[in-house]
N, C-alpha and C positions, 0 to 999 in steps of 0.2 A: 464411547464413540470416537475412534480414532478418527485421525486426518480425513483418509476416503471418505466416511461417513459425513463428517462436517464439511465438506465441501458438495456433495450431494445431496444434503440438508440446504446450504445455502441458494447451490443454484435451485432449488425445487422451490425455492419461496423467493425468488430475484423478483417474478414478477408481484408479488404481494405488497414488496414494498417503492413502486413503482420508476419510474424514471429516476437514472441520479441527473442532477441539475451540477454543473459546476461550481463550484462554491458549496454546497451543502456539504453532508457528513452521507458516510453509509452505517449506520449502528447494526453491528452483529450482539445478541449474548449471546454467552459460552458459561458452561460453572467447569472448573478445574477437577477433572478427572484423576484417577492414578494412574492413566496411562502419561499425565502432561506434568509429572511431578518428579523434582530429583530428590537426593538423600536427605535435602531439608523442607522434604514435605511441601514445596512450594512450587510452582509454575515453573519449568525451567527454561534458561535461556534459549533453546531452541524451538521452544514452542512457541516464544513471544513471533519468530520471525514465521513460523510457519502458519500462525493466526491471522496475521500482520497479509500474509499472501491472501488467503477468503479473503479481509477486506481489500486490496488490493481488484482481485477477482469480481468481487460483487461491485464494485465500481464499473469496474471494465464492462459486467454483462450489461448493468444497468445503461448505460454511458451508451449502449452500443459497438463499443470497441471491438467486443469479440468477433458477432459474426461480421463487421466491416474487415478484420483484419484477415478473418479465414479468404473471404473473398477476393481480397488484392493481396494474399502473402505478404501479408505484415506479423512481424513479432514485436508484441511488448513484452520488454525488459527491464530489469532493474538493473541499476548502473551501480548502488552503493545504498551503505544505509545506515543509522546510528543510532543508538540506542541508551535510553537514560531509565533506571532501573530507582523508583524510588521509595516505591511500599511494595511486599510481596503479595503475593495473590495463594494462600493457602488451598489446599486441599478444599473439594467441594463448594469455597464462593462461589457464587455469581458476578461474572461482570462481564462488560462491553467492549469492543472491540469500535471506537468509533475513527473510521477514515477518511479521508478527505484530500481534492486536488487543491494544492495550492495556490499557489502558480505554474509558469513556465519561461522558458526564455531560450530560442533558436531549438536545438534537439533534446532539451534537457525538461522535463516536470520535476517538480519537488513535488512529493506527498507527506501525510503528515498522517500516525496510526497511534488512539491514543488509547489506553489502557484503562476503562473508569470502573472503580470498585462500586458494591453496589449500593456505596452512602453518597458517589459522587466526588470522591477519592480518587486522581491520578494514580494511577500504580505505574504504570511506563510511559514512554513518550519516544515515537520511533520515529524517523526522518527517514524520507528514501528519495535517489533520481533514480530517474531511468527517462526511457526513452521508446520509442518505434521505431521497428528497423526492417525496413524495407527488400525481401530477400531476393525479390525478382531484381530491384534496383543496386542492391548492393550497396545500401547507404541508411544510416539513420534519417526521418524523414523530422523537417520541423513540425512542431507541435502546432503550430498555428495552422500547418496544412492539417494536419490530422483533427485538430478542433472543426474544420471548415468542413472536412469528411464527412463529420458527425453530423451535421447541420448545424452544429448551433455559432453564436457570433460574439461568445467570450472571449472577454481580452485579459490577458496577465496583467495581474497588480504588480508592481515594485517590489520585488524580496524584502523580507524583513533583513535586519541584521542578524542576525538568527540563523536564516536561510542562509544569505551569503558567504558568513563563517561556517557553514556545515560545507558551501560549496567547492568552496576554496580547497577546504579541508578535503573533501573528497578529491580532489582535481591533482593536490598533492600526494594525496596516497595511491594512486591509481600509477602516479607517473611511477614511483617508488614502485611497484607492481612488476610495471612494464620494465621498470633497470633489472631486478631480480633473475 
């Protein structure tokens, strides 16, 4: 089941696994196919980011985000993302894809996509910001409008250091980007 498939798989059971709540997780499984393997028989790095999108996705359907965004021509984006690769995920395992909002701060979410083998095993660990960008308005929108959008009344925790150092780090690669 390539991508198309597993994305059509996910959304056809969004509503099964009902509401995402902020703060909680979205747990996808997956077992590693040959179509998601490179020459060392292992998950390859692009699959991690294209798995990483379904839960990304399945938050969004859950959250509401999607059809609030279809509605008022919104796009959510990803801004950047990082990635810590620390056991591999062979051929045929099973394992989870579990996601989750972090926080947020002005235009920026942090999410956080984590990799768990199926003894409970980290295998990766992915960091992402991004954002809504508002195309009628021509501008990223804050996340606390768009949380408010949603109806719910979550408020962002404090960054870990963790976060902040992923931030920074993103904020200086981006400008690096934009000199290029």
């Amino acid at each position: 089941m390539y991508v198309w498939g597993r994305l059509a798989r996910m959304m056809a059971t969004a509503s099964s696994r009902g509401p995402y709540v902020i703060g909680d997780q979205s747990r996808l499984g997956f077992r590693c196919l040959p179509t998601d393997i490179d020459f060392n028989s292992h998950l390859n790095n692009a699959r991690y980011m294209m798995l990483a999108d379904l839960g990304r996705i399945d938050v969004f359907l859950r959250v509401g985000l999607v059809a609030l965004a279809r509605k008022n021509g919104w796009a959510p984006m990803i801004g950047g993302l990082q990635v810590s690769y620390v056991r591999e995920i062979r051929l045929w395992r099973h394992f989870e894809v579990a996601s989750s909002i972090e926080t947020w701060d002005a235009t920026s979410v942090i999410g956080k996509h984590r990799f768990v083998l199926d003894n409970g095993e980290t295998a990766a660990l992915i960091m992402t910001t991004g954002g809504v960008y508002d195309r009628r308005g021509r501008r990223f929108l804050e996340i606390g409008e768009v949380v408010a959008a949603l109806g719910h009344s979550a408020q962002p925790r404090p960054p870990t250091e963790a976060e902040r150092a992923f931030m920074i780090s993103h904020k200086n690669l981006r400008e690096q980007a934009k000199q290029a």
